[in-house]
N, C-alpha and C positions, 0 to 999 in steps of 0.2 A: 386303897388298891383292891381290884377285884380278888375273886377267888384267883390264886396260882393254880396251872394245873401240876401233876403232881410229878415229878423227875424219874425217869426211869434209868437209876443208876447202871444197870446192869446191861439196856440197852446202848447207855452211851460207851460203857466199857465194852460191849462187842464192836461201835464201830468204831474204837481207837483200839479193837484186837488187844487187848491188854487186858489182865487177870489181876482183881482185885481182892483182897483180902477182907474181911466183914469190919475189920477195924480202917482201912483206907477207904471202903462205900459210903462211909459213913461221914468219912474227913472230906471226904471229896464231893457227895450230895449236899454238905452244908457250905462249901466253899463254890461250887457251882450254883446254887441257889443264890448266894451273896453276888454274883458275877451275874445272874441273871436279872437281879433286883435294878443292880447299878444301869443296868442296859434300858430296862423301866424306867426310870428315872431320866435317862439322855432322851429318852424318845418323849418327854414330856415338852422339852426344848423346841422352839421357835428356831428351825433350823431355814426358813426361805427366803433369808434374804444373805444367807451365805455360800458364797461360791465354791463347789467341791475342788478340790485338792489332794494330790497325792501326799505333798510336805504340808508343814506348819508353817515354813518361812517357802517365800519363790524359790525356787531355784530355777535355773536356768542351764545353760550349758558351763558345765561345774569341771570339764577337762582341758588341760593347759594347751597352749597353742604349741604345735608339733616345730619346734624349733633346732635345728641343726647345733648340736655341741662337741665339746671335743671327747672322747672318748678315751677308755682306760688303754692301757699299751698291754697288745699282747703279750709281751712276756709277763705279766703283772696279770693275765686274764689263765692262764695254762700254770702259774707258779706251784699252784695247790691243788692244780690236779690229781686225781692218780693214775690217769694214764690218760699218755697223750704224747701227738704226732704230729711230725710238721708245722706247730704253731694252733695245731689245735685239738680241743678236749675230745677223748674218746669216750664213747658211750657202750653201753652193753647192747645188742640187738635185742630190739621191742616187735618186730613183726618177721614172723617166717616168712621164706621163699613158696 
């Protein structure tokens, strides 16, 4: 493998704005060099005769068909409320007049 160029720990800690200690620069330039190595490595792969994908396996439309059920009975829906009117839960107001 060629020359690496060389990791500028303190750059990448400015732009993830996070302060590192001389003992975490340290854990973390040799753990991101290993992370950089491995990426080395995939890029050496014959990747053209494979189709991009967002999954590993197809998917497709993966949400159930909107099918009409019976539902719970209000009183079993307000039981454990703690407050509530007319058959139905009260809420606190979320947005001012």
């Amino acid at each position: 493998m060629p020359d690496k160029p060389a990791i500028d720990i303190d750059h990448v800690a400015n732009l993830a704005r996070i302060e590192l200690s001389p003992e975490e620069k340290r854990v973390y330039l040799a753990q991101l060099g290993k992370v950089l190595d491995y990426f080395a490595r995939l890029d050496e792969l014959d990747v053209s005769n494979v189709e991009p994908s967002a999954h590993a396996a197809p998917v497709y439309n993966v949400w159930r068909e909107d099918v009409p059920a019976p539902t719970m009975d209000t009183a079993d829906v307000v039981m454990n409320a703690p407050q509530k009117r007319n058959g139905q839960v009260l809420m606190p107001r979320v947005v001012s007049e």
